[in-house]
N, C-alpha and C positions, 0 to 999 in steps of 0.2 A: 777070202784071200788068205796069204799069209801072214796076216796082224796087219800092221801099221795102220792109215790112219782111219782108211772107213767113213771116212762122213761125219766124225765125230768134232762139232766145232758148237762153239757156244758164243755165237757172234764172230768174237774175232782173237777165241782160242783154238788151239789146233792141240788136241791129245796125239801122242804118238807112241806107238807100244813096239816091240820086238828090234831095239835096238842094241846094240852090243856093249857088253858092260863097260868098256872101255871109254865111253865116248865122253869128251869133255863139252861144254857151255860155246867152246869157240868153233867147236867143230860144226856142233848144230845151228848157234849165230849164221859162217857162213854159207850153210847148205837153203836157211832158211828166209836171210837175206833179201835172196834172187826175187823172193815173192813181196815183199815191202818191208816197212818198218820193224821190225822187231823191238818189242816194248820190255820184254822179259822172256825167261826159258829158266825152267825148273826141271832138274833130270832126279825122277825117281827111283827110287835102289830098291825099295819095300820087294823083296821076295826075288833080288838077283843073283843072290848064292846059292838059289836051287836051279834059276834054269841058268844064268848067265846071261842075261839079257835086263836091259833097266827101259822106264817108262821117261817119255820126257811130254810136260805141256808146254805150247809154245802161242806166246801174249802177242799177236800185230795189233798194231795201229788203229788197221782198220777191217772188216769181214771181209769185201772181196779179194785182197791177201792170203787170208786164212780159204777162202773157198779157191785159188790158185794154187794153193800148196797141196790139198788136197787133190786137185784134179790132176794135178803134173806126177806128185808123188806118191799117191796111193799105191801099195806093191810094187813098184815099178823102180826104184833105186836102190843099188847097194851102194853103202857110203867106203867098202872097203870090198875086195874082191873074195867072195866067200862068206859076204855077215848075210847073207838073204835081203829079202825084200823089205821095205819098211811099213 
């Protein structure tokens, strides 16, 4: 696909890549929300000034959350008209 999240959870973390540099902690809280608890969210910058785009991990509660998010959101949302798929 086009980045985002792939299957990539480690219980009841969810990686997410090809997000827009732009994006703050509150934006992803409420996008990620929808799916449960949110315990934490770290938005990584390592190597955003070359393409424009940041990594963010995201901490639920609990795994079936984290496998919700994935299933709803893989490829399939832009959070802004024009940042691509996530």
């Amino acid at each position: 696909g086009g980045g985002g999240l792939e299957g990539k959870t480690s219980r009841s973390r969810v990686y997410v890549q090809n997000l827009p540099g732009d994006i703050t902690q509150r934006d992803l809280g409420q996008i990620f929300r929808e799916f449960g608890k949110v315990l934490g969210l770290q938005i990584i910058t390592a190597g955003a000034v070359r393409s424009g785009k940041v990594c963010a991990i995201i901490r639920f509660e609990d795994a079936p959350a984290a496998e919700a998010a994935i299933a709803t959101l893989d490829g399939r949302r832009e959070l802004r008209r024009g940042d691509g798929p996530i």
